[in-house]
N, C-alpha and C positions, 0 to 999 in steps of 0.2 A: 365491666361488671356484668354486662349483657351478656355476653361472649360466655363468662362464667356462669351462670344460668343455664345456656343452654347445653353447656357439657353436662348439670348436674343433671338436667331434666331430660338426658337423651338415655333410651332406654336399653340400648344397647350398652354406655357406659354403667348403668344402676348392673348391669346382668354382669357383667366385668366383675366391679367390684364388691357386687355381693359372693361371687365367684371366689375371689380374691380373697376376702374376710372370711368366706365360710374353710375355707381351704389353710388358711392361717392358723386358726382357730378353735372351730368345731369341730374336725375332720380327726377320725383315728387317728390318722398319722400327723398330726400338726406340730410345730416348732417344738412347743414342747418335747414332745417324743421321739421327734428326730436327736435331738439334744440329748436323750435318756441314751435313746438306740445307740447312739457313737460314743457315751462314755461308757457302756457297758462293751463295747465291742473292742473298745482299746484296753478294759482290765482284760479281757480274753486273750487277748496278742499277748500284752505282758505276761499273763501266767502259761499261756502256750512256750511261749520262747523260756521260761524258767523249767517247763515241764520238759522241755528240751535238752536243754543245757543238763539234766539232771538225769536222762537215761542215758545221752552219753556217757556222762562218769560213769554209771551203774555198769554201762557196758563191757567201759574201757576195767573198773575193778573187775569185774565177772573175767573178763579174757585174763587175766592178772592170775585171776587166782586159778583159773583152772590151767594155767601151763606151769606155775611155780609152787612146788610143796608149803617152799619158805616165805612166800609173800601168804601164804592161807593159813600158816601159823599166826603169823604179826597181823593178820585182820581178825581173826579170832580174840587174840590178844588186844587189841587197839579196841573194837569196837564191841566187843561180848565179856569183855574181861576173865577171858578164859586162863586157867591156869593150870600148871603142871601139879603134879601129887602132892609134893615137896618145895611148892614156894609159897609166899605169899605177896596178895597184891595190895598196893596201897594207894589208894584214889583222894588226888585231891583237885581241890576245885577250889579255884582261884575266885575272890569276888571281885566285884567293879567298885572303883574307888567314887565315893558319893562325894561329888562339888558344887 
């Protein structure tokens, strides 16, 4: 119990651990925020790697359409619902079965 005493009363130890607590704690940057910092940092990676994944395709359609007449019809068609003089188009849309 002695022994423990005088760790608490050594002032170098009090400097430590106030050190330690203010640094846990008080400190801008303390667990908390570290904690914020890294889950904000991993929705970033994730929406990066989506932001990714998705100017590829834009790329890979863009080269698509600019070497083929007939692929720049059927994406007008497919996603503008463009259509010739003399057709008509008819949209439907499917719903989700409610369980």
């Amino acid at each position: 119990m002695n022994r423990m005493f005088q760790l608490v009363s050594n002032k170098y130890f009090l400097a430590v651990a106030a050190f330690v607590v203010w640094m846990l704690f008080f400190d801008r940057n303390d667990i908390i925020a570290q904690y914020e910092y890294k889950t904000a940092l991993n929705k970033l990676e994730e929406e990066k790697a989506f932001y990714i994944k998705e100017i590829a395709q834009v790329k890979k359609d863009l080269n698509e359409l600019n070497t083929n007449l007939n692929t720049a019809e059927k994406f007008a068609r497919e996603k503008y619902f463009m259509k010739k003089d003399n057709e008509d188009v008819f949209v439907i849309i499917r719903e989700a079965k409610k369980d």
